[in-house]
Structure formats: structure tokens, C-alpha cells
N, C-alpha and C positions, 0 to 999 in steps of 0.2 A: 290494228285489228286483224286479228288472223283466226281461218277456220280449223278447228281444232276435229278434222274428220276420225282420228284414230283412238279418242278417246272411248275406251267402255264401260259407263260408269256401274252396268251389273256387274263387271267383275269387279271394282274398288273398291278394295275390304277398309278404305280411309271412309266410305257416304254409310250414313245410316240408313237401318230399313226404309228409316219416315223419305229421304229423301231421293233413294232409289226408283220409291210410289208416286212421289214428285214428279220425278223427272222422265220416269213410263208413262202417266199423265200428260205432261206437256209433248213427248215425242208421240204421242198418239194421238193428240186431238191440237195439237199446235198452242200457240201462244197468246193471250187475249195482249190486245193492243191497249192503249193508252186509253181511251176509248169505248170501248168494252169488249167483249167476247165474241167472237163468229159465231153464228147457226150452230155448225154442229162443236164447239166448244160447252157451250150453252146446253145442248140435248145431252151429252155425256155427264156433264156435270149433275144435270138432275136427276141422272141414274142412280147417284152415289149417296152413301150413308150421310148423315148430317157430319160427322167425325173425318170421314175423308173428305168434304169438303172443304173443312175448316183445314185440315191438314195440307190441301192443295191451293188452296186461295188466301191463307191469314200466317203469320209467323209472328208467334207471341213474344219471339227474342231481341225481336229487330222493330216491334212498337215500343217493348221496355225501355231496350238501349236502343234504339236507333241507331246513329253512326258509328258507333264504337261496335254493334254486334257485323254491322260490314264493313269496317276495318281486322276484325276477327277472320273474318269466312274469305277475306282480300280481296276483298271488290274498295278496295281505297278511292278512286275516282267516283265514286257513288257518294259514298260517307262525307267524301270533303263535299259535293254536291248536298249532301242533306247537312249537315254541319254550316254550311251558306243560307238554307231554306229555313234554319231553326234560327240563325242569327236574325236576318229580313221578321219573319214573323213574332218575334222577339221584339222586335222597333214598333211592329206595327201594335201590337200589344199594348207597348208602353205608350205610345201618343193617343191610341185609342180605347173603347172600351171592349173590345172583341177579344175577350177570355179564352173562347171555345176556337180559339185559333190554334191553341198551344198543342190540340190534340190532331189535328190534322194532320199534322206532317206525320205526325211518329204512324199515326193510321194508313196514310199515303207508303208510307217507307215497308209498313208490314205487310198490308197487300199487294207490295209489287216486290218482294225480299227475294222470294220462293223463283218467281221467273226471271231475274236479277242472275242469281245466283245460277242457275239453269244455263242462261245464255255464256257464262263463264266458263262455267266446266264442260260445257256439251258439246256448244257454240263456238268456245274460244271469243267470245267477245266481250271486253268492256271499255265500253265508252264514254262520253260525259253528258249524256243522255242519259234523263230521267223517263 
């Protein structure tokens, strides 16, 4: 795990707009935890258009595929971490009747993609922590 101080990702003509807004988002009002959101994460966000939020808090690529779209963006110790969480609720599925399991994770996986992703490029960190 190492800190990645010299990275800038406004100038990385590789990050799209969407995720430059991301990521000046997260560097300005910090990171919600596992947990939920700090005070003033929570006040900034309700500042914001319905659109930028979805845009800061949800990732439609990474509900779809899940592990495959962060094996994509190379957070691989994530993906085999979710790739684990989709087998387990896959077991629990089948011995049980709890259907609306199946969508959890991939929901879990897209609202935490964006800050995932964040601490990779910004941070330099990725670890085997969900």
C-alpha cells in the first residue's frame, strides 16, 4: 500500500470529465466511510443537482458487471473480493429463499465503485478491504 502524492488527476487526459467531478468531489468533502457520510459530506451533497449525485454516489457499470467492470478500471483485489461475495450469496440463495440477495452485492459494489476507484488513483491504495 503506497501513497500516490504526485499524482494529478486534472491533468490525466486518460479520467473522463464524469470522473475528474468524482474525484474533486471526494478531494473536497473527503470520503464517506462504510458507515455512512460525515456532517459536512452529507451538507455538500445536498447542495448538488439530482444528476450529480447519482454521478458521485452510484456507478451503473460496476452494478451491471460488477467484478468484471473492476477488474476493467484494475482494482483486481476488489473484483476477486466481490467475485467471493457473489459466490457466498449465490449458496445462500440456493439453500434459501432470499431472491432479493442477488441484487445486493452488485448495489454494494456500485455504490462504493466511484470511492474504490478514487482511493486507487488519487490515494494509491488498494487493499482487500471492502
Amino acid at each position: 500500500m503506497s501513497v500516490n502524492n504526485e499524482y494529478d488527476y486534472q491533468n490525466d487526459n486518460a479520467l473522463s470529465e464524469k470522473w475528474k467531478f468524482r474525484f474533486a468531489f471526494f478531494e473536497k468533502n473527503g470520503l464517506p466511510n462504510f458507515w455512512g457520510p460525515t456532517p459536512a459530506w452529507k451538507a455538500a451533497f445536498k447542495e448538488m443537482t439530482f444528476g450529480q449525485k447519482v454521478k458521485v454516489s452510484f456507478n451503473f457499470f460496476a452494478y451491471f458487471f460488477s467484478f468484471i467492470y473492476l477488474l476493467i478500471i484494475g482494482l483486481w483485489k476488489k473484483a476477486v473480493l466481490v467475485l467471493l461475495l457473489n459466490l457466498v450469496v449465490i449458496f445462500i440463495i440456493a439453500v434459501s429463499d432470499l431472491n432479493f440477495l442477488g441484487y445486493v452485492v452488485n448495489l454494494f459494489t456500485a455504490m462504493r465503485a466511484n470511492i474504490w476507484f478514487y482511493e486507487y488513483k488519487v490515494k494509491g491504495k488498494q487493499d482487500w478491504s471492502l
